[in-house]
Phi, psi and omega in degrees: 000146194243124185242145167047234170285336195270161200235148188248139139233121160202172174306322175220183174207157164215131203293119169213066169268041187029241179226163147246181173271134146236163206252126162310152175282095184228144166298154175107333223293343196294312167308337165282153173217148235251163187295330181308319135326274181331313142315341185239068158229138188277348177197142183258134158346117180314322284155117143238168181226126173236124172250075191185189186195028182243203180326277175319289183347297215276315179292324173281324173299325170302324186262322173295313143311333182268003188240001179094001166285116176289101169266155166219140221216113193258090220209143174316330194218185179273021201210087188267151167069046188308329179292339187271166150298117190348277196325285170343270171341293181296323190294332162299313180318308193289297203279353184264358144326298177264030172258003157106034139314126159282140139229152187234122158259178208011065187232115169255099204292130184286307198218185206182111199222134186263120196222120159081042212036342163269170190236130166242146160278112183264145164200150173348091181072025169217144182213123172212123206252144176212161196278334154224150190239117164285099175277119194232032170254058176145192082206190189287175180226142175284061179252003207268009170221038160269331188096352195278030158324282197294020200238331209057062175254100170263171193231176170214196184306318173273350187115207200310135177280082169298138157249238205256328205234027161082011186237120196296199179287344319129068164298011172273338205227112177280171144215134143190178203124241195247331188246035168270122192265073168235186180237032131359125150302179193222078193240132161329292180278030173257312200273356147274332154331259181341294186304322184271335171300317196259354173300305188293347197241312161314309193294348195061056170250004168191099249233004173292170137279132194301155197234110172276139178265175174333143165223082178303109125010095191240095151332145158264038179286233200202094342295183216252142172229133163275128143180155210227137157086187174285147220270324220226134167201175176312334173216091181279124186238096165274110190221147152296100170236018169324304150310358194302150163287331187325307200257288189317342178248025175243349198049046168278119187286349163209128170252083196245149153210155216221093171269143175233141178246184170242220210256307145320342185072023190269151166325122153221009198196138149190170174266140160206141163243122174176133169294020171240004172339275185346280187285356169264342176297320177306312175308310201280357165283333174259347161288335175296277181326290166348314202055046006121088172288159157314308194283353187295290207312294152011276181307328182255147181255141173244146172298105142306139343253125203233167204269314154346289184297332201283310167327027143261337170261015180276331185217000000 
């Protein structure tokens, strides 16, 4: 393997270039700058534009807001957080609304015209000028300047093509992490995951095909959205628990959580918007790994009062 001027040898090699962000092809597109920008900027803009409606959108518009920035949040469609539940998801919209977000949907932005130090978004019957604009609608996975043709590593569009044991067409060559083409999520902790996995299939400490577990999932907005396992089952139990003392004696304005069980009543799936979304999603993951009933839940004492205790009474 060739890194700049120096030549590499070993027994195996692993791919772990991860994604960039990509940008739609619009004139202007050059005036965007990636969350990674966003993240190094030494003072934030009266005004910002996030042009996307997925994870990142929703966590840089959260941090921007929380710094006194009039943001706006730009999306193609109606359907933001397409992987979350619809009801959630708009419900997240609506609180980060009344915290002074904009959003404009079904605006498909054409062009990026820089004028006078700001930058506007131009789109059919629409226009909006901010002092920086963040592109946030997607990204690639870094394989198109490996070169990995000449290694016989094939790759598509989602990335490195892999099999159960992480190893490209080239069984000399792992890949993982963000530039694996699978529908993984594509999380810090999966891709440590992967890395202790395939450390261990080198080293010969195991010859299984690897078993990615349950993986829950977290917005970081304001409040926070969770979820993990399947969507759809013999029984869905949705409730409002804002009134909850849990929430209530925090002043959280919406607190939702949403169990979906099976035919059995065991736990297989949920949702949560609430600002312990995080640490109740984990709970509710190992109660999923359990295969876990109401009365299972029952049967354990949790510290009260915790977002914890509350799960005998979600189902």
């Amino acid at each position: 393997m060739s890194v700049n001027e120096s030549t590499y040898q070993a027994d195996h090699f692993i791919i772990a270039t991860g994604q960039r962000p990509s940008y739609s092809d619009i004139p202007g597109k050059e005036y965007l700058l990636s969350s990674t920008d966003f993240l190094s900027l030494k003072q934030m803009p009266k005004t910002i534009t996030i042009i996307g409606a997925g994870y990142i959108a929703f966590e840089l518009a959260t941090i921007a807001n929380a710094t006194g920035a009039e943001v706006h949040v730009v999306h193609h469609n109606d359907h933001p957080l397409k992987a979350f539940n619809e009801k959630y998801a708009q419900e997240l919209v609506h609180q980060l609304e009344t915290k002074g977000v904009k959003f404009h949907f079904n605006v498909d932005t054409k062009e990026i015209i820089k004028s006078a130090g700001q930058l506007t978004l131009k789109a059919d019957d629409f226009s909006l000028t901010s002092d920086l604009i963040i592109g946030a609608t997607g990204r690639i996975p870094n394989v198109d300047i490996l070169d990995l043709e000449k290694a016989n590593v094939k790759a598509d569009r989602h990335g490195v093509i892999v099999n159960e044991k992480l190893q490209s067409s080239n069984d000399k060559i792992f890949a993982i992490g963000d530039v694996v083409s699978t529908k993984t999520p594509k999380l810090t902790p999966v891709a440590g995951f992967e890395a202790d996995y395939v450390s261990n299939v080198i080293l010969g400490k195991t010859t299984d095909d690897i078993k990615i577990p349950l993986v829950p999932t977290v917005v970081y907005g304001t409040p926070k959205l969770a979820q993990v396992g399947e969507q759809n089952g013999a029984k869905v139990v949705d409730q409002d628990v804002t009134s909850w003392f849990t929430y209530s004696h925090t002043n959280e304005p919406k607190a939702m959580i949403r169990i979906v069980l099976n035919d059995k009543s065991q736990i297989i799936g949920a949702t949560v918007l609430s600002n312990e979304a995080d640490s109740m999603i984990n709970l509710l993951t190992k109660a999923i790994e359990q295969k876990m009933t109401n009365a299972d839940v029952k049967k354990e004492i949790l510290a009260y009062p915790t977002a914890g205790s509350d799960l005998e009474y979600l189902f």
